[in-house]
C-alpha positions in Angstrom: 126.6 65.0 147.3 124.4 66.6 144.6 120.5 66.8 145.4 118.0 67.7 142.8 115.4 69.6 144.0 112.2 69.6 142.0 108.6 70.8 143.4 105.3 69.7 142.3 103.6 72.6 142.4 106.4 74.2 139.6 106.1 70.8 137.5 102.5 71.2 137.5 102.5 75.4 136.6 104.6 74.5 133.8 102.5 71.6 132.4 99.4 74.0 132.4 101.3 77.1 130.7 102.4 75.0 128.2 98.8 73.6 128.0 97.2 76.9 127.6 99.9 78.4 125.2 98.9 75.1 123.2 95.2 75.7 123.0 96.1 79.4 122.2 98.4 78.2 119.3 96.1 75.9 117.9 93.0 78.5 118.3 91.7 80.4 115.0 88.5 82.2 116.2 90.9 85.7 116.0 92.9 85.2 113.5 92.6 87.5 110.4 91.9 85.9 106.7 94.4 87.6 104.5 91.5 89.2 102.4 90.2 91.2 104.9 94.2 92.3 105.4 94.3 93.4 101.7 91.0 95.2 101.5 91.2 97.1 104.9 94.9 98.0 103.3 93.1 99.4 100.2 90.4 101.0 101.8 93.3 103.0 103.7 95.5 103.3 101.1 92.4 104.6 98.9 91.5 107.0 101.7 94.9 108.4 102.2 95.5 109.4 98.5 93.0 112.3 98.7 94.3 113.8 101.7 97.7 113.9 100.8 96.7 115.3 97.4 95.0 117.8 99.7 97.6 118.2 101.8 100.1 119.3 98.9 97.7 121.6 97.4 97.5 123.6 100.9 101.1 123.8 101.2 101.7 125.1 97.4 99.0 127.5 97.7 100.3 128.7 101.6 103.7 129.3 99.8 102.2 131.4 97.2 100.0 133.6 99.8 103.4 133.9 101.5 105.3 135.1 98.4 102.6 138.2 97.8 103.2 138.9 101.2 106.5 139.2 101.0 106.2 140.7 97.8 103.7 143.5 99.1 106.3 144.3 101.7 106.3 148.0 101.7 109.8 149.6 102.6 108.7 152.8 103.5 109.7 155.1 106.0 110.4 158.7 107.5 112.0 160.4 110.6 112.8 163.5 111.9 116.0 164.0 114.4 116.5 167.5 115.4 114.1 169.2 113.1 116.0 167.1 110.0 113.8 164.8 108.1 114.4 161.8 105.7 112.2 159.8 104.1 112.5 157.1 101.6 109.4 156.1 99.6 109.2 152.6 98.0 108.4 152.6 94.4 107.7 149.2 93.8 103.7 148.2 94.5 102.9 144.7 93.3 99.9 143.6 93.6 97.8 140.9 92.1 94.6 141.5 89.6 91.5 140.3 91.5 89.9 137.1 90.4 93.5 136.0 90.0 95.2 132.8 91.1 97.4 133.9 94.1 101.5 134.8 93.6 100.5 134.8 89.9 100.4 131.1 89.5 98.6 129.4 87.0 96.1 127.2 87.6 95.5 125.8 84.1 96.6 123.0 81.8 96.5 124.1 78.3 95.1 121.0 75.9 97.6 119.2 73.8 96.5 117.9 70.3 97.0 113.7 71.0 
C-alpha cells in the first residue's frame, strides 16, 4: 500500500516562493530602459577609442626607442691573457639627429592635391 506524504508547512513554502518570484517578475522599479543601455554603451565605447589610440601610439613609439637601442649597441671590446692583447673596435655609431622622431620614423603626412 502506497501513502502519499505531503506537509503543510512544504505546500505553504512553495505557494509563497512562487508568490514572491511573481511579484519580482511582474516588478519594473529596476529595470533598465533600453536608451540608457545605448547611451551608457556610447559613452564607453566613445571613451575607450582614445585610449586605445593611445595605447597604440605607446607601443609604436616603445618599439622604436627599443630599435635605437639595439641599434646603439656598441660591440666593443679588449683583453689581455698572458701579456697578449686583442681588441676589436666597432665601426658602426648610429645615432639619431636631435630634435628627431625616434628610430628615424617619420611623423608626418605629406598633403595630397584632392
Amino acid at each position: 500500500m502506497f501513502v502519499k506524504f505531503q506537509s503543510k508547512f512544504y505546500s505553504d513554502g512553495i505557494r509563497v516562493g512562487m508568490r514572491i518570484a511573481s511579484q519580482l517578475w511582474k516588478e519594473e522599479g529596476g529595470s533598465v530602459s533600453p536608451f540608457a543601455t545605448v547611451l551608457l554603451m556610447t559613452i564607453l565605447l566613445l571613451g575607450l577609442l582614445p585610449g586605445v589610440v593611445t595605447l597604440r601610439d605607446q607601443i609604436v613609439q616603445e618599439f622604436g626607442d627599443m630599435a635605437v637601442a639595439l641599434e646603439s649597441i656598441d660591440q666593443s671590446y679588449s683583453y689581455t691573457f698572458n701579456g697578449v692583447t686583442s681588441q676589436y673596435i666597432d665601426s658602426s655609431s648610429v645615432s639619431d639627429t636631435a630634435g628627431d622622431a625616434p628610430a628615424g620614423l617619420d611623423l608626418t603626412i605629406p598633403a595630397t592635391s584632392e
